[in-house]
mmCIF file of the N, C-alpha and C atoms, coordinates in Angstrom:
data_MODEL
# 
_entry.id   MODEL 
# 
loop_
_atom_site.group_PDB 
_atom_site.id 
_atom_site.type_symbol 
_atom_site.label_atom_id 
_atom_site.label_alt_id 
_atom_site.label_comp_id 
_atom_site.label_asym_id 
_atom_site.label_entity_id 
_atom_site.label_seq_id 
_atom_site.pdbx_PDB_ins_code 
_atom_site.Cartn_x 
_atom_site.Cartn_y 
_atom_site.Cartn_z 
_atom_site.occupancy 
_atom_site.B_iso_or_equiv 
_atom_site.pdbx_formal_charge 
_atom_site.auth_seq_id 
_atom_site.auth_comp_id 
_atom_site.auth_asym_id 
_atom_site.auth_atom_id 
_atom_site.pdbx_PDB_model_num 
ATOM 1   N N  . UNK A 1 1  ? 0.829   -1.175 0.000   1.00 0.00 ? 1  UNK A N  1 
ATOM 2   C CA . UNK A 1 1  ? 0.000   0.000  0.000   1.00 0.00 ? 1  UNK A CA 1 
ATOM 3   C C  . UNK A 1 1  ? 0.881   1.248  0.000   1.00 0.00 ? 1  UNK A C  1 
ATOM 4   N N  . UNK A 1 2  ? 0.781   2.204  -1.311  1.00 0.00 ? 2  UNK A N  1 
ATOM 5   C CA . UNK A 1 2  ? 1.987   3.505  -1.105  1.00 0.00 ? 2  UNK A CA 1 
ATOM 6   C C  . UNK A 1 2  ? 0.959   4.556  -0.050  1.00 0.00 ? 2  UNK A C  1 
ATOM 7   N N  . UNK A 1 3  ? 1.751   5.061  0.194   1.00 0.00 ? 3  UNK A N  1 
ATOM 8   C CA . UNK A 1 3  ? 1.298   6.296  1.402   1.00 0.00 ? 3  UNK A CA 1 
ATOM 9   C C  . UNK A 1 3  ? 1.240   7.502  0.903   1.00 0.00 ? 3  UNK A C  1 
ATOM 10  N N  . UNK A 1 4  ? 0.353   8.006  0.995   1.00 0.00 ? 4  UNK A N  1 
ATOM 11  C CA . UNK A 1 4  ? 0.188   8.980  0.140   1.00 0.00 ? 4  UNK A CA 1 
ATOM 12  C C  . UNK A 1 4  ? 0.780   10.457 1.220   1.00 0.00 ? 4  UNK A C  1 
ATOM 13  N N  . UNK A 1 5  ? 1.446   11.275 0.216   1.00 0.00 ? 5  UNK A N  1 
ATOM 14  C CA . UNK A 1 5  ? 2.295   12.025 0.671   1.00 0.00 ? 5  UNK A CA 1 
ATOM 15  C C  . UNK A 1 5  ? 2.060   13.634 0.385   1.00 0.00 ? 5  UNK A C  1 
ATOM 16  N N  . UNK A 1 6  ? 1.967   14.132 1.697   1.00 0.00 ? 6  UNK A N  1 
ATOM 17  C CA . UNK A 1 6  ? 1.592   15.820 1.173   1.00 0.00 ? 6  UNK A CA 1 
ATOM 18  C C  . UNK A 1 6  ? 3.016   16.669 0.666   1.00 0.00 ? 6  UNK A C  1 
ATOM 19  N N  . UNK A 1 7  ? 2.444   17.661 -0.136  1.00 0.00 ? 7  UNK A N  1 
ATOM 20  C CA . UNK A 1 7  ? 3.446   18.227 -0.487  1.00 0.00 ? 7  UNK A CA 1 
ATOM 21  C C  . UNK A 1 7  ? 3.162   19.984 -0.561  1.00 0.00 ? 7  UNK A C  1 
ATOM 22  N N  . UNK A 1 8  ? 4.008   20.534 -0.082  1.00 0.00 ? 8  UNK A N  1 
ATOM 23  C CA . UNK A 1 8  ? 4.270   22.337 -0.256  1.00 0.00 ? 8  UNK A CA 1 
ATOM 24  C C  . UNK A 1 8  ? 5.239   22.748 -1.104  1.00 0.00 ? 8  UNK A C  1 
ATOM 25  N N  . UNK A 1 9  ? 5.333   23.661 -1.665  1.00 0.00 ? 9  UNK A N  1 
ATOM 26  C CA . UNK A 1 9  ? 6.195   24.504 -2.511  1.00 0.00 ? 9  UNK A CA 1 
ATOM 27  C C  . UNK A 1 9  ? 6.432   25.969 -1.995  1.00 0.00 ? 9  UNK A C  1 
ATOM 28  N N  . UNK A 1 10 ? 7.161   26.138 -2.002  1.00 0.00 ? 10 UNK A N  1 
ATOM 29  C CA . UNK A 1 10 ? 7.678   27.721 -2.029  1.00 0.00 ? 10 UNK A CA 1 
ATOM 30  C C  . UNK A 1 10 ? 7.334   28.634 -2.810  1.00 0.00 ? 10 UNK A C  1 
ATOM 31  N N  . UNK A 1 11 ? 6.588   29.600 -2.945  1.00 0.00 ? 11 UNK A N  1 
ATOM 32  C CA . UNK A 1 11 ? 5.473   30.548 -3.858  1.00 0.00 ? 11 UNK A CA 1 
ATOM 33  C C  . UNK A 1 11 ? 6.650   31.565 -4.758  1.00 0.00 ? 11 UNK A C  1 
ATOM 34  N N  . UNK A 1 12 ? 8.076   31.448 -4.253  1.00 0.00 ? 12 UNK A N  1 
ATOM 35  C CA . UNK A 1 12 ? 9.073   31.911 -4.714  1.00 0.00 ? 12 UNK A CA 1 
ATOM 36  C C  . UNK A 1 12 ? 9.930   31.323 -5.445  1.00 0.00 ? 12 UNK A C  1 
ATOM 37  N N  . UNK A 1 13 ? 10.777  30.568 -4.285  1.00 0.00 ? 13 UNK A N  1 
ATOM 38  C CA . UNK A 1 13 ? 11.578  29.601 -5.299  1.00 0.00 ? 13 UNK A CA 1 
ATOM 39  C C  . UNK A 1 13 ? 11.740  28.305 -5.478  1.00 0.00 ? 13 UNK A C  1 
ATOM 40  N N  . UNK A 1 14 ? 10.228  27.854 -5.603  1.00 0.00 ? 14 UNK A N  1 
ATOM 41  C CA . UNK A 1 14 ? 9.585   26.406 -5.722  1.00 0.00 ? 14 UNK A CA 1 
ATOM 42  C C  . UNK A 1 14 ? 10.306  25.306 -5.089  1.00 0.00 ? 14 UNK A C  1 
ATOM 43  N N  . UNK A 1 15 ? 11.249  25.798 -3.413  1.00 0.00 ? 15 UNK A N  1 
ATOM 44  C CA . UNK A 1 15 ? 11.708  24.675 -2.959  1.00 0.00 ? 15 UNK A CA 1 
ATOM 45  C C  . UNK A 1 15 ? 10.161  23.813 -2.565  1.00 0.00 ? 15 UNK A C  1 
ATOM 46  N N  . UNK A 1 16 ? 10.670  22.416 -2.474  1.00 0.00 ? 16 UNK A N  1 
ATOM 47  C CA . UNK A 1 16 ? 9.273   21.521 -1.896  1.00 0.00 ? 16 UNK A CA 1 
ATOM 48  C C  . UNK A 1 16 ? 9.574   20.704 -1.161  1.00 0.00 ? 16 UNK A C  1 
ATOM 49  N N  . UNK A 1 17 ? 8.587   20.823 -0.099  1.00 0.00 ? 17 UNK A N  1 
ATOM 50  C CA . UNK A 1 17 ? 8.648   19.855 1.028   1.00 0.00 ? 17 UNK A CA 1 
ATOM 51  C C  . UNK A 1 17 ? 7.513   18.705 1.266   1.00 0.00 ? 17 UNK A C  1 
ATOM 52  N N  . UNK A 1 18 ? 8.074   17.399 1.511   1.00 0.00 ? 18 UNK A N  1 
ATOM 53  C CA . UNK A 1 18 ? 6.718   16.785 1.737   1.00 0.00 ? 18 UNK A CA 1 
ATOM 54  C C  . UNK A 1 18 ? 6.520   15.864 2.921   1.00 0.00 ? 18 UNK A C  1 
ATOM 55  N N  . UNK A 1 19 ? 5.696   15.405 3.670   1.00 0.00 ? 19 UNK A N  1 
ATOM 56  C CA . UNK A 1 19 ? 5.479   14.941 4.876   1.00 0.00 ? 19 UNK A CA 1 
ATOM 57  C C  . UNK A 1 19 ? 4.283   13.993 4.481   1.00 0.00 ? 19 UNK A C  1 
ATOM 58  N N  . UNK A 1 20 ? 4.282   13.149 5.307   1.00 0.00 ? 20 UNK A N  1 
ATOM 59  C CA . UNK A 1 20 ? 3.149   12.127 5.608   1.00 0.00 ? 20 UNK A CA 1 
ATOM 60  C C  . UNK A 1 20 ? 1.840   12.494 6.123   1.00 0.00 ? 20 UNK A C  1 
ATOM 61  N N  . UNK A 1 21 ? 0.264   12.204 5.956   1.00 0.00 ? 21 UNK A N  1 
ATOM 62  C CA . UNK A 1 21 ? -0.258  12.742 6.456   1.00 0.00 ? 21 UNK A CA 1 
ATOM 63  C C  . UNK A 1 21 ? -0.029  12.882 8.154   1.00 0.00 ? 21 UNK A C  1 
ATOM 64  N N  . UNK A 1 22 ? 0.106   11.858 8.833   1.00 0.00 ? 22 UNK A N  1 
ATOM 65  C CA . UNK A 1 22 ? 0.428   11.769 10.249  1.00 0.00 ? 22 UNK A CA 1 
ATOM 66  C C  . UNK A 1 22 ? 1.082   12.322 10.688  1.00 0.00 ? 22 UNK A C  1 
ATOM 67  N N  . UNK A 1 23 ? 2.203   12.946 9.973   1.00 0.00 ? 23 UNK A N  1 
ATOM 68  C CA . UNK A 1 23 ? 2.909   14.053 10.430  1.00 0.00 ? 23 UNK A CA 1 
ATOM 69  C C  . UNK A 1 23 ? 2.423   15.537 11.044  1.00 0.00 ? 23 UNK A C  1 
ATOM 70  N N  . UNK A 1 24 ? 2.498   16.304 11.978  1.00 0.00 ? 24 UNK A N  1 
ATOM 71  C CA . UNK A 1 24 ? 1.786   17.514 12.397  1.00 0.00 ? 24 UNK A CA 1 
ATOM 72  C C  . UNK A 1 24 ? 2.877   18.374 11.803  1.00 0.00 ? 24 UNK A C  1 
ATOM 73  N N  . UNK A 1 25 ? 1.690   19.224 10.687  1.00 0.00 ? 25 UNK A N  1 
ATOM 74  C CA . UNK A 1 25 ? 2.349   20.515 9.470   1.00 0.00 ? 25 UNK A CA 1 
ATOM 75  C C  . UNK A 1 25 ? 2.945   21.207 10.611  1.00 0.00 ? 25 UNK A C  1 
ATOM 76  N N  . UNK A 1 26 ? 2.592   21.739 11.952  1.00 0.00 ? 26 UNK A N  1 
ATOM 77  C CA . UNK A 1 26 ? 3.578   22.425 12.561  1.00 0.00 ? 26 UNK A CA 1 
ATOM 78  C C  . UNK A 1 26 ? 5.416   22.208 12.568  1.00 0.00 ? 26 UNK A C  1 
ATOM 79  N N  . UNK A 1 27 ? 5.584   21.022 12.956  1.00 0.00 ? 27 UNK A N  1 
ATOM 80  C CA . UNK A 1 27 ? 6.658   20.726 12.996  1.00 0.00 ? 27 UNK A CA 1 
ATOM 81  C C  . UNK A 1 27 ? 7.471   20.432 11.606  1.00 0.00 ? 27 UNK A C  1 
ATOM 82  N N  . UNK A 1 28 ? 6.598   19.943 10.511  1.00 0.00 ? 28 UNK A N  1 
ATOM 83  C CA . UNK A 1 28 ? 7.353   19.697 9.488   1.00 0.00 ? 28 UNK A CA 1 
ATOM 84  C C  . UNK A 1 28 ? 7.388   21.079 8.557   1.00 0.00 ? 28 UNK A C  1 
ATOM 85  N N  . UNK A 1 29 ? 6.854   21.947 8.577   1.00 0.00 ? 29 UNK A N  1 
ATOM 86  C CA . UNK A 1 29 ? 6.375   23.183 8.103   1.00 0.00 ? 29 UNK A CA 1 
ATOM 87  C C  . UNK A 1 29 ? 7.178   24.135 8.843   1.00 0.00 ? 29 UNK A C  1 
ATOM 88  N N  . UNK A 1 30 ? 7.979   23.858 10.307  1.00 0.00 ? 30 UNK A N  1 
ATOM 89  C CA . UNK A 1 30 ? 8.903   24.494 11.034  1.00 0.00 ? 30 UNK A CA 1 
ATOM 90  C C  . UNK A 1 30 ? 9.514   25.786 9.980   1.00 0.00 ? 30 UNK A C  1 
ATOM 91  N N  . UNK A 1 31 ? 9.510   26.839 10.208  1.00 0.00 ? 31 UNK A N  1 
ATOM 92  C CA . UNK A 1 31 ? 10.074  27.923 9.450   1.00 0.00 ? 31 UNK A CA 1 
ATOM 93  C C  . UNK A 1 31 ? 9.958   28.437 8.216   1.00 0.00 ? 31 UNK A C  1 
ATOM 94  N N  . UNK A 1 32 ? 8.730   27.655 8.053   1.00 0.00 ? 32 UNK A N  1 
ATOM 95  C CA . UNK A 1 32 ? 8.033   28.300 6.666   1.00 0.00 ? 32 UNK A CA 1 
ATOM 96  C C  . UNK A 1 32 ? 6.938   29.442 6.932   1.00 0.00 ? 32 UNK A C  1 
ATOM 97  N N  . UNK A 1 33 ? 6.644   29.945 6.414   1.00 0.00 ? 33 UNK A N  1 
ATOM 98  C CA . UNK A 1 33 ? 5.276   31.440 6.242   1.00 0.00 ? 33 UNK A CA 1 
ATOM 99  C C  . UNK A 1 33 ? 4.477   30.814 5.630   1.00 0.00 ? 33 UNK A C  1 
ATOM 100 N N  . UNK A 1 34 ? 3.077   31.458 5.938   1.00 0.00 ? 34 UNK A N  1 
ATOM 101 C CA . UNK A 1 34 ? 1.817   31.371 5.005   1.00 0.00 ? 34 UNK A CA 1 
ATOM 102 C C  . UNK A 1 34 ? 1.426   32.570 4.792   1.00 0.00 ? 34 UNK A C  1 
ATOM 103 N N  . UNK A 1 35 ? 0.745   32.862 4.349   1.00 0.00 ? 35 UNK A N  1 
ATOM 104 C CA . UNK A 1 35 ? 0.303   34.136 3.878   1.00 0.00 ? 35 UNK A CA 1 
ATOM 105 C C  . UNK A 1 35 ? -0.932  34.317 2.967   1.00 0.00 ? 35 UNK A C  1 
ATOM 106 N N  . UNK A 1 36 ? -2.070  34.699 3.417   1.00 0.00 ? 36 UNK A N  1 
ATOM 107 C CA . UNK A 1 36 ? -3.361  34.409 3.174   1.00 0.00 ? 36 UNK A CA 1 
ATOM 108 C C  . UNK A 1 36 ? -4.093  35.758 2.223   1.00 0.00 ? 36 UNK A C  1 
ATOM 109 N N  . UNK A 1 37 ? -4.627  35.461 1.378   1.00 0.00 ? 37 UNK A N  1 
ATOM 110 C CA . UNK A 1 37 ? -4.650  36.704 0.618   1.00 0.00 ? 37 UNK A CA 1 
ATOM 111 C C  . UNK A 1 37 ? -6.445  36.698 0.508   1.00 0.00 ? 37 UNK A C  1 
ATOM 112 N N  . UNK A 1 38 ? -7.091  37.299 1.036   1.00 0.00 ? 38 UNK A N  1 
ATOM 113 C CA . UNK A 1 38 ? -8.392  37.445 0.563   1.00 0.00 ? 38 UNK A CA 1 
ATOM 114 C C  . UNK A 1 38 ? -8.963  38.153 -0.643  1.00 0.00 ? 38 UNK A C  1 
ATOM 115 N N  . UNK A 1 39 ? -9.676  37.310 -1.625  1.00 0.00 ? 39 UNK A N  1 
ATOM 116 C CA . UNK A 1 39 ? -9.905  37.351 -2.984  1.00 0.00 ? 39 UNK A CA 1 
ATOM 117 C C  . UNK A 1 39 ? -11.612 37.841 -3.228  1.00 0.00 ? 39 UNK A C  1 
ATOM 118 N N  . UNK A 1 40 ? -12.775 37.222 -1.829  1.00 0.00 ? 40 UNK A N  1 
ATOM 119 C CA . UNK A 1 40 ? -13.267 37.675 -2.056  1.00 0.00 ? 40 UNK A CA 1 
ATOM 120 C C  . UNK A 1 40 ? -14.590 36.689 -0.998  1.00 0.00 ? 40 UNK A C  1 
ATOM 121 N N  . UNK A 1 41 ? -15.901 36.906 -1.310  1.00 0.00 ? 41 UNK A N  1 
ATOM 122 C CA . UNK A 1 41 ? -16.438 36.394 -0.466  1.00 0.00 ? 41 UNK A CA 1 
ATOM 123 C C  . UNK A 1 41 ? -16.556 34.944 -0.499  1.00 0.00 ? 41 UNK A C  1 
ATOM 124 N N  . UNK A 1 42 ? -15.711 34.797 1.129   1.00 0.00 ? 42 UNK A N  1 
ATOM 125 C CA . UNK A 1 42 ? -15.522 32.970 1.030   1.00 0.00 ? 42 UNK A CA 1 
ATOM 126 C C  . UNK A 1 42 ? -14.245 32.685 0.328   1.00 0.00 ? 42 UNK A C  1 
ATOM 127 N N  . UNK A 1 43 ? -13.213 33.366 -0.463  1.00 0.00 ? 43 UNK A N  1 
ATOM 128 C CA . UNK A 1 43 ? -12.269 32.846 -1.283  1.00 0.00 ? 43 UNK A CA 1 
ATOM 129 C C  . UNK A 1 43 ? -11.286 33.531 -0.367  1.00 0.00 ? 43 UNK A C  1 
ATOM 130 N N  . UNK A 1 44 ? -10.239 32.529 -1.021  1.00 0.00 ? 44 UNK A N  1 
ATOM 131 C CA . UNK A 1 44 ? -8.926  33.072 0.156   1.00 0.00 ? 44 UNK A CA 1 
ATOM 132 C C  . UNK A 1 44 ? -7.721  31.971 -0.935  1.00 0.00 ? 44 UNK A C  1 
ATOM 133 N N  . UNK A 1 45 ? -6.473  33.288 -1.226  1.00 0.00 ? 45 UNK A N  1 
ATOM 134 C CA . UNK A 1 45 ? -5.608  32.232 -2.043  1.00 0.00 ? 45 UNK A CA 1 
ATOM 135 C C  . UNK A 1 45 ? -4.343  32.193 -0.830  1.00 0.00 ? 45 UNK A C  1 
ATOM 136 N N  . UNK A 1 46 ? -3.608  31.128 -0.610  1.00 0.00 ? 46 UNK A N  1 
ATOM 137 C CA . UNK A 1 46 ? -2.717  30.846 0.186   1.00 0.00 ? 46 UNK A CA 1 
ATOM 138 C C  . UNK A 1 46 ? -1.525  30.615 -0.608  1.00 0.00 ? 46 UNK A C  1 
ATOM 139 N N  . UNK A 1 47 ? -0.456  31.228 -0.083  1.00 0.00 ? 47 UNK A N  1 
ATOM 140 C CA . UNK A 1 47 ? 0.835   31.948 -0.217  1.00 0.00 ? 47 UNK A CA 1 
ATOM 141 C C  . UNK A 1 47 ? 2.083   30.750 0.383   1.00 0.00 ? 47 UNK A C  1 
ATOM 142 N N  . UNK A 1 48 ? 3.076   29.659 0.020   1.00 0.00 ? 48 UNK A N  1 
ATOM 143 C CA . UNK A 1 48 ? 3.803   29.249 0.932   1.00 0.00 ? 48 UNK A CA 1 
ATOM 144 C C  . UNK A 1 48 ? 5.175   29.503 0.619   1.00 0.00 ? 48 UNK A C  1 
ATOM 145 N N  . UNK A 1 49 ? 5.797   30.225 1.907   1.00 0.00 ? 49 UNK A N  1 
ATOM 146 C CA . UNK A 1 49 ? 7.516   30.488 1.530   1.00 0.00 ? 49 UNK A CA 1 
ATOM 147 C C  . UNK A 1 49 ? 8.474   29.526 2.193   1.00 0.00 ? 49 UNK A C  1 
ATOM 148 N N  . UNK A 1 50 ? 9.118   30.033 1.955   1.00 0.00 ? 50 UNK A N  1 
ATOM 149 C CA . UNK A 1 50 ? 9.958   28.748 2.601   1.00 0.00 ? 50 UNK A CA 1 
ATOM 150 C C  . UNK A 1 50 ? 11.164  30.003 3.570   1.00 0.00 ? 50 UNK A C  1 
ATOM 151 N N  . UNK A 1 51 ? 11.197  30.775 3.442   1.00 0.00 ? 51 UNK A N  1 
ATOM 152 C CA . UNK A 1 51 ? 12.106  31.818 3.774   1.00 0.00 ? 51 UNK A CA 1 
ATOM 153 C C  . UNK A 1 51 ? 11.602  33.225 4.281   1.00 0.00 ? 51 UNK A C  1 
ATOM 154 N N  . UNK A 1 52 ? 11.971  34.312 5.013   1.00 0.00 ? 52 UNK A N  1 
ATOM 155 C CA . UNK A 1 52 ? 11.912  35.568 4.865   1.00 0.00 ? 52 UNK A CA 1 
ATOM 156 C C  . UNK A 1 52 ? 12.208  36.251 3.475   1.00 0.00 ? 52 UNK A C  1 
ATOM 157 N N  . UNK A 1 53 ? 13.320  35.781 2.946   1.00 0.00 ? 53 UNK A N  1 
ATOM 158 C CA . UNK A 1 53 ? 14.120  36.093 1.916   1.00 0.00 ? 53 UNK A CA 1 
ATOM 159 C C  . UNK A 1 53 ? 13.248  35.849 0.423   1.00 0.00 ? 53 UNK A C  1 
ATOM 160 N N  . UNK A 1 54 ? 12.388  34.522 0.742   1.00 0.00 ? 54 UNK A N  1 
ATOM 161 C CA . UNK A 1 54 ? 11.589  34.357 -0.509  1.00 0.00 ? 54 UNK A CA 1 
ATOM 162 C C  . UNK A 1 54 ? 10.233  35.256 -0.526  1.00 0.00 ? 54 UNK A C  1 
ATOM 163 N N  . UNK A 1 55 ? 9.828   35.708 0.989   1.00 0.00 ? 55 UNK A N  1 
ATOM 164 C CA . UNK A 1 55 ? 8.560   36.359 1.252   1.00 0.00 ? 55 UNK A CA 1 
ATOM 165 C C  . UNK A 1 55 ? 8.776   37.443 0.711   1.00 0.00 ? 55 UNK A C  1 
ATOM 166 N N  . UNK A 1 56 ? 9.943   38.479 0.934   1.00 0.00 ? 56 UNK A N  1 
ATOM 167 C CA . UNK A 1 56 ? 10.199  39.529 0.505   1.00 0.00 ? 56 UNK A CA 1 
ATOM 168 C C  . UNK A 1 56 ? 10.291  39.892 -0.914  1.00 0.00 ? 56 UNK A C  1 
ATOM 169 N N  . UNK A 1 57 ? 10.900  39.003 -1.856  1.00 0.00 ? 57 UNK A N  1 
ATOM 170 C CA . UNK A 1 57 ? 11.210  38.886 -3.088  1.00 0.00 ? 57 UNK A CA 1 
ATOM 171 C C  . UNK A 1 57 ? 9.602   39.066 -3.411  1.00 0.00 ? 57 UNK A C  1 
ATOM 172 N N  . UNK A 1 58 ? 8.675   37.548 -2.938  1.00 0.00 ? 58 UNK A N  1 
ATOM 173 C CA . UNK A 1 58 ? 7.435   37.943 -4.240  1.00 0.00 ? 58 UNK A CA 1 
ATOM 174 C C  . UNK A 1 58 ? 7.107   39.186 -3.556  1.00 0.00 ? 58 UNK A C  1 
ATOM 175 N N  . UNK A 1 59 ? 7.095   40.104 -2.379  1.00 0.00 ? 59 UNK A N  1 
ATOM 176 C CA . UNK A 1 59 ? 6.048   40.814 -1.724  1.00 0.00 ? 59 UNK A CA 1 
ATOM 177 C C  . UNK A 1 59 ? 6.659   41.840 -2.807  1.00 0.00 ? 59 UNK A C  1 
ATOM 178 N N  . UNK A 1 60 ? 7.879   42.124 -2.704  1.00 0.00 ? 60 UNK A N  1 
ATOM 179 C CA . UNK A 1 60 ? 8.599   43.173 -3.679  1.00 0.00 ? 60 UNK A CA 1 
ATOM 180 C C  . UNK A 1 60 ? 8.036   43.244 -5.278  1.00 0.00 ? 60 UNK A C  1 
ATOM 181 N N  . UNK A 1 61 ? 7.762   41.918 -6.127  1.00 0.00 ? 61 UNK A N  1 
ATOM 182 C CA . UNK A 1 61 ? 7.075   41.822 -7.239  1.00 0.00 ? 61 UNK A CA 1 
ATOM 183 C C  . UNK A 1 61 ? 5.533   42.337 -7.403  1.00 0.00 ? 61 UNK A C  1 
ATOM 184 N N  . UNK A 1 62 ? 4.816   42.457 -5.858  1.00 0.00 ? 62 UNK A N  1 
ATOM 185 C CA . UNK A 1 62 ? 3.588   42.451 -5.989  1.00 0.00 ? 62 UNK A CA 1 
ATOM 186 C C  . UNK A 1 62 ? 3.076   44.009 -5.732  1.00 0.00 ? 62 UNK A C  1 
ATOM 187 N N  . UNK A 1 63 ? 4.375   44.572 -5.412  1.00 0.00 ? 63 UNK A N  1 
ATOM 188 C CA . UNK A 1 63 ? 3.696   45.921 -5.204  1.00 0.00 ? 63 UNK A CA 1 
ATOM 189 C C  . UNK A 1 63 ? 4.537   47.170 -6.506  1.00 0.00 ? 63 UNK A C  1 
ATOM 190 N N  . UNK A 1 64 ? 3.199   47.769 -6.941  1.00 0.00 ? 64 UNK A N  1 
ATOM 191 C CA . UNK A 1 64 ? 3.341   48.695 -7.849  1.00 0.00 ? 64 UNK A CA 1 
ATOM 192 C C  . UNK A 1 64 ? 4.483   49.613 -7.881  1.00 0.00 ? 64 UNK A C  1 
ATOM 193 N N  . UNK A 1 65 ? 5.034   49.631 -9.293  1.00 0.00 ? 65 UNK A N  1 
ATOM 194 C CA . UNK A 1 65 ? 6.272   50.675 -8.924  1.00 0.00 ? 65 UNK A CA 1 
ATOM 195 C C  . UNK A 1 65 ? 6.088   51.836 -9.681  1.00 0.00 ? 65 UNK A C  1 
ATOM 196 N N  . UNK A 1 66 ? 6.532   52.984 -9.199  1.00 0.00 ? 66 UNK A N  1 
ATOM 197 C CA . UNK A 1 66 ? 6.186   54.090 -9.665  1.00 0.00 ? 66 UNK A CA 1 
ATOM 198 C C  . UNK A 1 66 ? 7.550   54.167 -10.491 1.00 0.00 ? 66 UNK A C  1 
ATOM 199 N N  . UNK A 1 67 ? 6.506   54.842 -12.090 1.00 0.00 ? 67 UNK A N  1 
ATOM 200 C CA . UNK A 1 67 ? 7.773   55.042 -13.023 1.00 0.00 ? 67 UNK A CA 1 
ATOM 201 C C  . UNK A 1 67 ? 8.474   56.152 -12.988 1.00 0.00 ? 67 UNK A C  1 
ATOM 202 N N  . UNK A 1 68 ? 10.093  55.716 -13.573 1.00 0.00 ? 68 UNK A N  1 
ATOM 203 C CA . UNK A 1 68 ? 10.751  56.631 -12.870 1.00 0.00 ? 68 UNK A CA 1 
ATOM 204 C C  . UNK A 1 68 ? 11.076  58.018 -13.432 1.00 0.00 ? 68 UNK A C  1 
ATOM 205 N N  . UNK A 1 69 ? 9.834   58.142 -14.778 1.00 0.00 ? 69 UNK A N  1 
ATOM 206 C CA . UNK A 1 69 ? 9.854   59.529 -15.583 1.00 0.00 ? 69 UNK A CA 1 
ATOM 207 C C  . UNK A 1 69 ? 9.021   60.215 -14.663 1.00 0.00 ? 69 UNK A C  1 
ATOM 208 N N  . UNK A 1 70 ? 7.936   59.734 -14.102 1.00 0.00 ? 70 UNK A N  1 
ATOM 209 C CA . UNK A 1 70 ? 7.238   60.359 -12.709 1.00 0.00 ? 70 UNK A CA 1 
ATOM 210 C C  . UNK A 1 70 ? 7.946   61.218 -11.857 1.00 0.00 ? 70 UNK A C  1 
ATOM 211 N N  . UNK A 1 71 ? 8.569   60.371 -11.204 1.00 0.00 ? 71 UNK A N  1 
ATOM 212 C CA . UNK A 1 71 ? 9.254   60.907 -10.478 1.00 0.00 ? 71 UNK A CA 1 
ATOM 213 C C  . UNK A 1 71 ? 10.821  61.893 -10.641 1.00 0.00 ? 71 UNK A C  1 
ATOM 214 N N  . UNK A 1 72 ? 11.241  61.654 -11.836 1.00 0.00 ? 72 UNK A N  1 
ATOM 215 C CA . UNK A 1 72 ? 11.907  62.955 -11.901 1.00 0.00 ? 72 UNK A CA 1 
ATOM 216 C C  . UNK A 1 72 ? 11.515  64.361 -12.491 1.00 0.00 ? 72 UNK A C  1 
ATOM 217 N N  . UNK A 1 73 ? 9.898   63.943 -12.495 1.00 0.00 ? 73 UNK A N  1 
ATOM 218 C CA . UNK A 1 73 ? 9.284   65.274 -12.905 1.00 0.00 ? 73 UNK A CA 1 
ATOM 219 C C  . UNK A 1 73 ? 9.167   66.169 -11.684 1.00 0.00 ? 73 UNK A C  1 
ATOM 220 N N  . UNK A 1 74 ? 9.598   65.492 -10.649 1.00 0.00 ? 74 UNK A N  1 
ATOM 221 C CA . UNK A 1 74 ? 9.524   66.367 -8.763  1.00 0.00 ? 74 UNK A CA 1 
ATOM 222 C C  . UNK A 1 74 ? 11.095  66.799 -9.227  1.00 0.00 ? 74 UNK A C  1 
ATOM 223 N N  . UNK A 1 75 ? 11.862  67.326 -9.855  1.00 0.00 ? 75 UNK A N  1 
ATOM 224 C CA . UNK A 1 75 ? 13.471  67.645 -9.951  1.00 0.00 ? 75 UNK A CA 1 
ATOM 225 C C  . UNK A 1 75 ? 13.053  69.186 -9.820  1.00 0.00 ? 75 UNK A C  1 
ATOM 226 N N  . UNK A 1 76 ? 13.564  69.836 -9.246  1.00 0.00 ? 76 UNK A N  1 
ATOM 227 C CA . UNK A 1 76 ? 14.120  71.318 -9.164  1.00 0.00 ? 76 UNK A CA 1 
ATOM 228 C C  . UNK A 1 76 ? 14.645  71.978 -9.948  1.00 0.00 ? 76 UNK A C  1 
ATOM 229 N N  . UNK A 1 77 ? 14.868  71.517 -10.994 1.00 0.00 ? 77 UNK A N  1 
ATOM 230 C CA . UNK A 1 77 ? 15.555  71.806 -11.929 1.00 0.00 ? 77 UNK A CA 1 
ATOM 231 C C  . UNK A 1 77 ? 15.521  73.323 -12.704 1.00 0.00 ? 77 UNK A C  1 
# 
């Protein structure tokens, strides 16, 4: 009988981890993030890092950047 085996990924840099169901995700999940994004009523998309370092990277992709002809229109010039 194979055992069927859970598995996580890293929402960054697709490291993956996998554990048994019997295993408690606390401990095997030890030092990973979640991060829960509400989409809408009842919906919720879930986020898994494996790092600070990977959290930061996508959080950095996800937020808008102001272009930078914008902003040198504030020059004194």
């Amino acid at each position: 009988m194979k055992t069927q085996r859970m598995r996580f990924s890293c929402h960054s840099c697709r490291k993956r981890l996998e554990y048994s169901p019997g295993e408690p995700p606390c401990e095997v999940l030890k030092g990973w993030l979640t991060v829960s994004c509400w989409k809408g009523l009842g919906f919720v998309e879930r986020y898994n890092f494996c790092s600070f370092s990977c959290l930061k990277s996508w959080v950095e992709v996800q937020v808008p950047k102001i272009p930078k002809v914008f902003l040198e229109s504030f020059k004194d010039d």
